[in-house]
C-alpha positions as CSV (number, residue, x, y, z in Angstrom):
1,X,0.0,0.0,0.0
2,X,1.4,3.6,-0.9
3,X,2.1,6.0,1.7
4,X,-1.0,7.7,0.0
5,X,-3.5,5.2,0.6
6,X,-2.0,4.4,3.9
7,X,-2.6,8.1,5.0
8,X,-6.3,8.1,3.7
9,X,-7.3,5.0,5.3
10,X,-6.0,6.8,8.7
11,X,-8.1,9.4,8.1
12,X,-10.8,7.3,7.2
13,X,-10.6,5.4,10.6
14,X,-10.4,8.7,12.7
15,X,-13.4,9.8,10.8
16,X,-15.0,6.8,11.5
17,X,-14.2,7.3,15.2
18,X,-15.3,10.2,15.6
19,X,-18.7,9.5,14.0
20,X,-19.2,6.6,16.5
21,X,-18.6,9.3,19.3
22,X,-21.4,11.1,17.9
23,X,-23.8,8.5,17.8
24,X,-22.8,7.5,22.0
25,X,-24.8,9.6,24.7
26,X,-21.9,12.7,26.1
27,X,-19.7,11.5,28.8
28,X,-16.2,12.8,29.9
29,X,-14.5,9.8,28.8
30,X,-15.9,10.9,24.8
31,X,-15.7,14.1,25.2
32,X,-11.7,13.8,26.7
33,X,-11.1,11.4,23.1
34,X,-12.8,13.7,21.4
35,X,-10.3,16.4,22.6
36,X,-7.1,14.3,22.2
37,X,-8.0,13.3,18.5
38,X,-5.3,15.4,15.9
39,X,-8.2,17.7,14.6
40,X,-5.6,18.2,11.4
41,X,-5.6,14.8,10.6
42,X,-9.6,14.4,9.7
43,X,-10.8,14.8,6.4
44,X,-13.0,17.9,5.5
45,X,-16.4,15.8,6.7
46,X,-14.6,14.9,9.4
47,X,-14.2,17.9,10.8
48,X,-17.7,18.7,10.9
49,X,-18.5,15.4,12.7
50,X,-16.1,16.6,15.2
51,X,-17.7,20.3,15.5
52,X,-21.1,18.6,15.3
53,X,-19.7,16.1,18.0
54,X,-18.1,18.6,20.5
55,X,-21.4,20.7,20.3
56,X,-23.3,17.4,21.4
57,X,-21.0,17.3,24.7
58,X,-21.0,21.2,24.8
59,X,-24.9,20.6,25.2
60,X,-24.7,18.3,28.1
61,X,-21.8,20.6,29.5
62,X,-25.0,23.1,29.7
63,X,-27.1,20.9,31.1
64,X,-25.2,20.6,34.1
65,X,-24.6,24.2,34.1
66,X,-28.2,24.8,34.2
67,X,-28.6,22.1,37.7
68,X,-26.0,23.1,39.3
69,X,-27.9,26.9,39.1
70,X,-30.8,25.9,40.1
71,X,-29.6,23.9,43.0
72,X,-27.3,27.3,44.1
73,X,-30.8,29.3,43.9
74,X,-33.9,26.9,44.8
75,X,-32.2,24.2,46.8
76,X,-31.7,26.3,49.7
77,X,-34.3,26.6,53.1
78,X,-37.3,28.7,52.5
79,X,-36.9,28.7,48.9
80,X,-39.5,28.0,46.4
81,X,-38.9,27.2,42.7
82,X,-41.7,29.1,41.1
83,X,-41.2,32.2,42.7
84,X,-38.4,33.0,40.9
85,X,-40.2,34.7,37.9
86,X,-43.2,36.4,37.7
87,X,-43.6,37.1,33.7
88,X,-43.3,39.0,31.2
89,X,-44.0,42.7,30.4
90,X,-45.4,43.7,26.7
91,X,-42.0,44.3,25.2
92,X,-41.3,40.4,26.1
93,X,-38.9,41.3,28.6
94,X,-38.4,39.3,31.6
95,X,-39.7,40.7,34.9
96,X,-38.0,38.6,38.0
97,X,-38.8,38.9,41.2
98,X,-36.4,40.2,44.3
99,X,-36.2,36.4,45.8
100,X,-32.7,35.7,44.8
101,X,-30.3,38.4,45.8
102,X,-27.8,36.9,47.1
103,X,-28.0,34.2,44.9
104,X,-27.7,36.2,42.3
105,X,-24.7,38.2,43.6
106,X,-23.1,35.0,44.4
107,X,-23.2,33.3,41.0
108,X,-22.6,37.1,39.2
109,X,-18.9,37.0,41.1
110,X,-18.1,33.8,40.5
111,X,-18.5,33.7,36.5
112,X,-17.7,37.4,36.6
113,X,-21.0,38.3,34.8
114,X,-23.5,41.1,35.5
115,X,-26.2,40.8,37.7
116,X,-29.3,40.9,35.5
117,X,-26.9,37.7,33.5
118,X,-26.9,36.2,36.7
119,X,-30.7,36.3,37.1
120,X,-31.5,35.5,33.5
121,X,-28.9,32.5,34.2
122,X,-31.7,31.8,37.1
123,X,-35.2,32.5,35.8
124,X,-33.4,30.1,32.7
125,X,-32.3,27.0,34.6
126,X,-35.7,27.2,37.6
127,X,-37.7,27.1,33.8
128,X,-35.8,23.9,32.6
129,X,-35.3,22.2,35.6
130,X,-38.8,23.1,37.0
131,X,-40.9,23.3,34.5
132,X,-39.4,21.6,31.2
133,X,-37.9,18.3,32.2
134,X,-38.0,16.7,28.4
135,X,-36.4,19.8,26.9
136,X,-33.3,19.0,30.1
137,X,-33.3,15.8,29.2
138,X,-32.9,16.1,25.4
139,X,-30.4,18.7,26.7
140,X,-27.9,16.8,28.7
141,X,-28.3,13.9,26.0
142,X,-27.3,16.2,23.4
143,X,-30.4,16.1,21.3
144,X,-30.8,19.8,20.9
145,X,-28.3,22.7,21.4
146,X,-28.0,25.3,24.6
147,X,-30.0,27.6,21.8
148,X,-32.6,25.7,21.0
149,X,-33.0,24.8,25.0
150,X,-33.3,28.8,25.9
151,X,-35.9,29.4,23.1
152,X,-38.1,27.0,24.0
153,X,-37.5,28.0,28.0
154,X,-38.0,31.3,27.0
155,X,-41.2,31.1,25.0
156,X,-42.7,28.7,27.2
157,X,-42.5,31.0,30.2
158,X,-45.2,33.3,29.8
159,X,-47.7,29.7,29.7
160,X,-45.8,28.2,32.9
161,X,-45.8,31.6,34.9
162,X,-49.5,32.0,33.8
163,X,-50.8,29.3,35.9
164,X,-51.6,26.8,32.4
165,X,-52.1,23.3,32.6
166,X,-49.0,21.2,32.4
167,X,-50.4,18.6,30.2
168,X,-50.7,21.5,27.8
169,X,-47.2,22.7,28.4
170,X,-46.0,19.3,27.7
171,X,-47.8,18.8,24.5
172,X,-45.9,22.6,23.5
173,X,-43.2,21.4,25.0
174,X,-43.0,17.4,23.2
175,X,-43.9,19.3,19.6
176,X,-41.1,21.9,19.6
177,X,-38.7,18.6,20.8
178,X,-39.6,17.0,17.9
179,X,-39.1,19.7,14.9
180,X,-36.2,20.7,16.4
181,X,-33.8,18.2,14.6
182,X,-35.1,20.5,11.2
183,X,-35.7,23.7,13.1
184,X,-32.9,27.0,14.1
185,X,-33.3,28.0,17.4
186,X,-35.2,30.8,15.9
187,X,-37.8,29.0,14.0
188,X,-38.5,26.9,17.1
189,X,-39.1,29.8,18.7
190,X,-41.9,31.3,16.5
191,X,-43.3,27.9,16.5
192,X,-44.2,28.0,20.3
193,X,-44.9,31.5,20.2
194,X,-47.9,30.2,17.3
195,X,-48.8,27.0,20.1
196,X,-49.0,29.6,22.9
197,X,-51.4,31.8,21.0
198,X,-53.6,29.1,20.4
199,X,-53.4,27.7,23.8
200,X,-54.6,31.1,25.2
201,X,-55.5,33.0,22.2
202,X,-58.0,35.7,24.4
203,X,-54.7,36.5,26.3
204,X,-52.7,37.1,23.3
205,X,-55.6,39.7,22.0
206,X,-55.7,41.5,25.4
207,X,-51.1,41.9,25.3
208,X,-51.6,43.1,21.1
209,X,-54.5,45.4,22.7
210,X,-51.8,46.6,25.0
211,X,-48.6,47.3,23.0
212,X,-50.6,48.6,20.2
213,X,-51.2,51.8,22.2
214,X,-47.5,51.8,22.9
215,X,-46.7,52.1,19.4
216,X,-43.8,55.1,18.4
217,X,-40.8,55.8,17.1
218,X,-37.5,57.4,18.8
219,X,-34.9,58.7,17.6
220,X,-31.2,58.8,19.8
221,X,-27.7,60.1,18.9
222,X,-24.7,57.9,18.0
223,X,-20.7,58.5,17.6
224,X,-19.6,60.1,14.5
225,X,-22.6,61.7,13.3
226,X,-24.8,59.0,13.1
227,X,-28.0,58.4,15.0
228,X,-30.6,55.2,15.1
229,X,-34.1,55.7,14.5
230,X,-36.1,53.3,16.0
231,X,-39.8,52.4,15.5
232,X,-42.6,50.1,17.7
233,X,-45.3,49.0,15.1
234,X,-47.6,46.6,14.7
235,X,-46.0,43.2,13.0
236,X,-48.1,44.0,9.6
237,X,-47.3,48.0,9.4
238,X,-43.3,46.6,10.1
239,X,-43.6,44.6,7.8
240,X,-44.7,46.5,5.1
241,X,-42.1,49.5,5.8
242,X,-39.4,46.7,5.5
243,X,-41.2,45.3,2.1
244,X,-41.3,48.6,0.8
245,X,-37.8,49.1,1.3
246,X,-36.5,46.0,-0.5
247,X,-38.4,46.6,-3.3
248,X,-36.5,50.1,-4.1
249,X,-33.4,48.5,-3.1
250,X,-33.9,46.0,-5.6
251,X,-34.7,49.0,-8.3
252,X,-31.3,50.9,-7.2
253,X,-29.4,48.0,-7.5
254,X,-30.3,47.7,-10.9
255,X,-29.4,51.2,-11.8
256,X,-25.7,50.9,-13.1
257,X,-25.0,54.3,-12.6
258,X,-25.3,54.6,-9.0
259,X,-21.9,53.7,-6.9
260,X,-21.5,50.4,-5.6
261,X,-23.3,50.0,-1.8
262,X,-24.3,47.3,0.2
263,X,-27.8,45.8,1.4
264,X,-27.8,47.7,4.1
265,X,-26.7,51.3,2.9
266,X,-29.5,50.7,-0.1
267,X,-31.9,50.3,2.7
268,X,-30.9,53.0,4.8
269,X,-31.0,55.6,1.3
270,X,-34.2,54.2,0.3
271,X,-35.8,55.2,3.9
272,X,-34.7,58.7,3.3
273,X,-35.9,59.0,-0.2
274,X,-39.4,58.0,0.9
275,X,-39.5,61.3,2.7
276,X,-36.8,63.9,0.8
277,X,-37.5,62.4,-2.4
278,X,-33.2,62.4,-2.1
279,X,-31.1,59.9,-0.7
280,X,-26.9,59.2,-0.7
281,X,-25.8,57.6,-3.7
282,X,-29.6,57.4,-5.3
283,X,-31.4,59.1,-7.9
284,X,-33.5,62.4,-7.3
285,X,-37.2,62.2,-7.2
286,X,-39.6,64.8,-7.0
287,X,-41.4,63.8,-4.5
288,X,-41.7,60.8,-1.6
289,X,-41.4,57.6,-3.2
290,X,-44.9,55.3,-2.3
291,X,-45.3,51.9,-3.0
292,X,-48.6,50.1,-3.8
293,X,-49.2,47.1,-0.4
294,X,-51.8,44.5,-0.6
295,X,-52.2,42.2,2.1
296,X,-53.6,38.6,0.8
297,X,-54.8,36.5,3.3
298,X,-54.6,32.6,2.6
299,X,-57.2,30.7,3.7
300,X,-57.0,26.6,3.8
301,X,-60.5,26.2,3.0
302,X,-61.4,23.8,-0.1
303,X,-63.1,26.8,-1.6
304,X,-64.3,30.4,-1.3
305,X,-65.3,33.1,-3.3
306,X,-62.2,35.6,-3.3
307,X,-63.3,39.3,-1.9
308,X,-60.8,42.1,-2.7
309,X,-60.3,45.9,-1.4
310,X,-58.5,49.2,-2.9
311,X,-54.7,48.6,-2.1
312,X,-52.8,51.1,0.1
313,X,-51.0,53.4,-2.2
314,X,-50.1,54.4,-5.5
315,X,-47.8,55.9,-7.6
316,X,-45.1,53.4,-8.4
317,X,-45.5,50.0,-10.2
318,X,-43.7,48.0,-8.0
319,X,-45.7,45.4,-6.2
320,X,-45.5,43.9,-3.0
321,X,-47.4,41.5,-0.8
322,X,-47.4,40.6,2.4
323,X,-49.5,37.1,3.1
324,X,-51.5,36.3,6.8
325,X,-53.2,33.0,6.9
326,X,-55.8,32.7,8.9
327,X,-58.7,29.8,9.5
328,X,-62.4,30.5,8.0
329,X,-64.6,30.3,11.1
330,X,-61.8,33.4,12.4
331,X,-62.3,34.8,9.4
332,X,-65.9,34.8,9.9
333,X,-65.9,35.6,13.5
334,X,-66.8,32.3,14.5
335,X,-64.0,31.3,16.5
336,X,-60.6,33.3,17.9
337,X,-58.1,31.4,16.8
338,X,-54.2,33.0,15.9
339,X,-53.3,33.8,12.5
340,X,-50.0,33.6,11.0
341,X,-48.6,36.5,9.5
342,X,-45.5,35.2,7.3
343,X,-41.9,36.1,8.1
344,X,-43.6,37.1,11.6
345,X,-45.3,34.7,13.5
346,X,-48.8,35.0,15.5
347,X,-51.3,37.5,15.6
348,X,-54.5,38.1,17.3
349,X,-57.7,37.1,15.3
350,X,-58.8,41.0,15.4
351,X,-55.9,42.3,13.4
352,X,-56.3,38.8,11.1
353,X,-59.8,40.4,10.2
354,X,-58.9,43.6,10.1
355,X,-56.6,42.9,7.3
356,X,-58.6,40.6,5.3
357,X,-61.5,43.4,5.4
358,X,-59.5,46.3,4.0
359,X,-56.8,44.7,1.6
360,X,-56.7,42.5,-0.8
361,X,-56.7,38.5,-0.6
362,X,-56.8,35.3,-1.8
363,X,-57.7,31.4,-1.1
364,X,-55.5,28.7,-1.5
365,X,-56.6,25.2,-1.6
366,X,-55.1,22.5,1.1
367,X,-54.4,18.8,1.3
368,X,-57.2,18.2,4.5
369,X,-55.1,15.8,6.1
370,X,-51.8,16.9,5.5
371,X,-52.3,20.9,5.5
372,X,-50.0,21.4,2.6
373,X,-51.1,23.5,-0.3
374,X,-52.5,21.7,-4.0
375,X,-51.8,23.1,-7.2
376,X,-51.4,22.0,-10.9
377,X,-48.2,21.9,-12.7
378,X,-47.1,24.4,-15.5
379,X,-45.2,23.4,-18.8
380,X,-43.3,26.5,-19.6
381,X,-40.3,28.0,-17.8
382,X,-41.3,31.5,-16.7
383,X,-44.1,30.7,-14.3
384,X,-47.3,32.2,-14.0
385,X,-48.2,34.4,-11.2
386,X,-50.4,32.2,-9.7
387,X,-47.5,29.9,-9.4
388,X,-45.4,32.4,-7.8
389,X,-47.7,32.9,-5.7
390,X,-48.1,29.0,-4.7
391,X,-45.0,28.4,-4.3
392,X,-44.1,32.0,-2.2
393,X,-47.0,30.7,0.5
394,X,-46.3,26.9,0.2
395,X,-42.5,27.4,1.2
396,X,-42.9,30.5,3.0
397,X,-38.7,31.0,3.2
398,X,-35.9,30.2,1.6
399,X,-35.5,26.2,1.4
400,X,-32.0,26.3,2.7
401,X,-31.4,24.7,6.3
402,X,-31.8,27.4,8.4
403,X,-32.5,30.1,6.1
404,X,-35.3,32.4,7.0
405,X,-35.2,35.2,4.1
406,X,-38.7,35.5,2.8
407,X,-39.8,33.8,-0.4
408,X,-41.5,36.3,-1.7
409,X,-37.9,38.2,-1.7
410,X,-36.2,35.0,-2.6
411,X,-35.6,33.9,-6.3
412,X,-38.3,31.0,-8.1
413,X,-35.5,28.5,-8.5
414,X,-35.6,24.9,-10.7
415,X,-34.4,22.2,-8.5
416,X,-33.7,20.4,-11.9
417,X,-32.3,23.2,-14.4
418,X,-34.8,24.0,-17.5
419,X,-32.2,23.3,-19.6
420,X,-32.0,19.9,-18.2
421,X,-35.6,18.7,-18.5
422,X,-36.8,20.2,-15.3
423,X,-40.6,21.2,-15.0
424,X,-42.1,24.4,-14.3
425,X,-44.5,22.5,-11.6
426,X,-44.4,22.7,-7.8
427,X,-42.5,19.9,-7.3
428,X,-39.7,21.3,-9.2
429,X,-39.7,24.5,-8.4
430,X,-39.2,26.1,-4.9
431,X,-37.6,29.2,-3.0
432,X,-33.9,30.3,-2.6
433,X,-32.7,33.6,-1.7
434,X,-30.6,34.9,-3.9
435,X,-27.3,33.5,-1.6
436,X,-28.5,30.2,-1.6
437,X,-29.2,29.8,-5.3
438,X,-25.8,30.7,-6.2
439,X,-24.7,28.2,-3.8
440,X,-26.8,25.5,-5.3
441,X,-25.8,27.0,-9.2
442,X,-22.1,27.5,-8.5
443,X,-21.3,26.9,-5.1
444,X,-21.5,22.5,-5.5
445,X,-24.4,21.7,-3.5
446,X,-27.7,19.9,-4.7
447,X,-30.9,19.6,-3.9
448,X,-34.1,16.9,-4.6
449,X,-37.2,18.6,-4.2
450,X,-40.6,16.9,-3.6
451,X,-44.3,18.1,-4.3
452,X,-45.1,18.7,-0.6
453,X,-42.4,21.8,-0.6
454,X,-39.4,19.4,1.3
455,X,-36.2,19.0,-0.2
456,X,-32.9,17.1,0.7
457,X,-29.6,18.9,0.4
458,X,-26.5,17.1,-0.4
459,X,-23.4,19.6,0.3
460,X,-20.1,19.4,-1.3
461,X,-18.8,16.8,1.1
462,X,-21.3,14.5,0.6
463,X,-23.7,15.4,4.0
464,X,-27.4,15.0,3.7
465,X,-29.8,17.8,5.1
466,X,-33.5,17.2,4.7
467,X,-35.5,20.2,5.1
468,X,-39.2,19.3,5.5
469,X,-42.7,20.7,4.4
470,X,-44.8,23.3,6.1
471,X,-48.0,23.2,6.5
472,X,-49.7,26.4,5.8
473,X,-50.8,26.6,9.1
474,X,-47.6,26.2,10.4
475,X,-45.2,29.3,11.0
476,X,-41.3,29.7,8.9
């Protein structure tokens, strides 16, 4: 054997190794191989079965972390576990109680961490330890990451310190578990953020009630000149502003005269020129820039008779469309039940209504069982705008792991190339951001894409990522 093949099959074995680490429940005795193996020696997949690995033990690391907190604050005399938190104020903010001063102290000069660290360390580890056993479990076995742990402590909080029924904090609780082997930390958190609406969907009208009258915006001064303006809307009125402004980013970055400028500097011109008609490194206008909004609102009913409104706006021809799906008896006042507004998350069956009745919308038809949206294929390769429009609500996001950039800002993308015999139909064609379809045109990854919206990834070292369907009920 050449001194080639004798160095691969090495590799190979420590690879090998280090997957069978993986697949064993943490310990120190893994986690001190895991540490001694000659990270230089694995091959490129190896490598991330070691990061993938030490994240595993860094998991259970945190598990203990999180005990040995909870024993400093609630295993003392006189101590009571679910004291330690009382809720949480409209902004989302935790509001702790007073019990735990020394506690607090005690642990904040120790790690060498602030107070209000300290406490969150607290209110965080009483939650999991008290409250969320299966989450501490999956925890210290290294099922989920610290991340996803913390978002589903921290969502679940305003249900536990409520006074709800723990077998309906265990059903949140055993649901967000089990998407989280396809779910960021971020998506699991909008996910229980939807569950808690529905579990107590009167409360979550009463907190929009609320922080709707503390709607504003601020303005406060920065080094150098700068300042940051800052704005507390409703989720639909943010997310129009924000639609609004990627829409004339998209229109200056097409302009070849302007000087190169990121994303972000596009954005920030194209929120001046709304109001001087002028911005940095833009074209003039006469006057404020307005952009036509209509609001469609997808129903999963088998069929309805579509109603439409005036849009908000004029003036330019760009369009733009924000989608909130919402369930026909809420749509009729018959029952209360969260909608989703996309990219967002829940929102109270009021403001559901309220923007069904004064924009525009449309139905889409759903599988009954299944949830997932229906829709015939096309045989051309532009396609139509009803397709667009199927596939912008079916995936709701980008389709890469992870990704959460909007589909109706992402590109319409052919798993299998047009050139290369591939459909215009929905099970060809799905979302990617503009990043992530260069990635999969030049970048060496490749995706399979299925009817139902899911996909599996294969990346350039060979790794499998399956990236299921949503229902469109269910929240990106």
């Amino acid at each position: 054997m050449s001194v080639f093949n004798c160095i691969i099959s090495a590799m190979n074995l420590l690879d090998r190794r280090v997957n069978e680490i993986k697949s064993l429940r943490p310990s120190a005795q893994n986690l001190v191989e895991l540490t001694a193996l000659s990270r230089y020696e694995l091959t490129p997949d190896g490598r991330v079965e070691l990061l993938a690995a030490l994240e595993k033990h860094a998991s259970w690391i945190n598990s203990l972390i999180h005990e040995v907190t909870y024993l400093i604050s609630f295993d003392q005399p006189g101590t009571e576990g679910d004291g330690a938190f009382e809720g949480y104020g409209a902004s989302g903010n935790a509001i702790t109680s007073e019990l735990h001063d020394q506690e607090r102290e005690e642990i904040a000069a120790a790690l060498r961490i602030s107070p209000n660290t300290a406490q969150h360390r607290i209110d965080t580890a009483n939650l999991l330890v008290q409250h969320l056993p299966e989450t501490t479990r999956a925890l210290a076995d290294g099922s989920i990451s610290t991340a996803h742990a913390q978002a589903i402590a921290r969502e679940s909080a305003p249900l536990i310190y409520s006074g709800t029924d723990k077998s309906v904090i265990a059903k949140i609780e055993a649901k967000a578990l089990a998407s989280a082997e396809f779910s960021t930390p971020n998506q699991i958190a909008v996910a229980i953020r939807k569950a808690v609406a529905q579990a107590s969907p009167l409360e979550l009208e009463e907190r929009f009630v609320a922080a709707r009258e503390e709607r504003k915006v601020i303005c406060y001064p920065e080094r150098d000149g700068m300042a940051t303006l800052s704005a507390f809307l409703t989720a639909p009125d943010a997310r129009i502003v924000m639609r609004s402004l990627e829409i004339r980013i998209r229109e200056t970055k097409a302009d070849s005269h302007s000087p190169w400028r990121s994303a972000d500097q596009r954005r920030a011109d194209a929120f001046i020129e709304f109001f001087t008609g002028d911005s940095e490194g833009a074209k003039p206008s006469p006057a404020p820039v307005s952009v036509p909004v209509s609001v469609p609102v997808s129903v999963p009913v088998e069929s309805m008779n579509p109603l439409s409104a005036p849009t908000v706006g004029a003036v330019t021809s760009s369009a733009m469309t924000i989608n909130v799906t919402v369930d026909l008896p809420t749509l009729l006042s018959l029952a209360e039940n969260p909608a989703e507004l996309s990219g967002y998350g829940p929102i109270p069956a009021s403001l559901a209504r309220e923007l069904a009745t004064s924009h525009q919308w449309r139905r889409f038809i759903t599988d009954p069982v299944t949830g997932g949206l229906l829709e015939v294929g096309r045989e051309k390769y532009q396609p139509s705008v009803d397709l667009v429009n199927f596939i912008n609500a079916r995936d709701k996001t980008c389709r890469f792991p992870g990704c959460r950039r909007a589909a109706e800002l992402s590109d319409i993308d052919h798993a299998v190339p047009w050139d290369d015999g591939g459909e215009t139909s929905p099970e060809n064609l799905g979302a990617l951001c503009r990043r992530h379809h260069r990635l999969k045109t030049h970048g060496g990854w490749k995706i399979v894409s299925n009817a139902d919206g899911s996909c599996t990834w294969t990346s350039p070292y060979g790794r499998e990522y399956f990236v299921p369907s949503r229902p469109i009920h269910e929240v990106a």
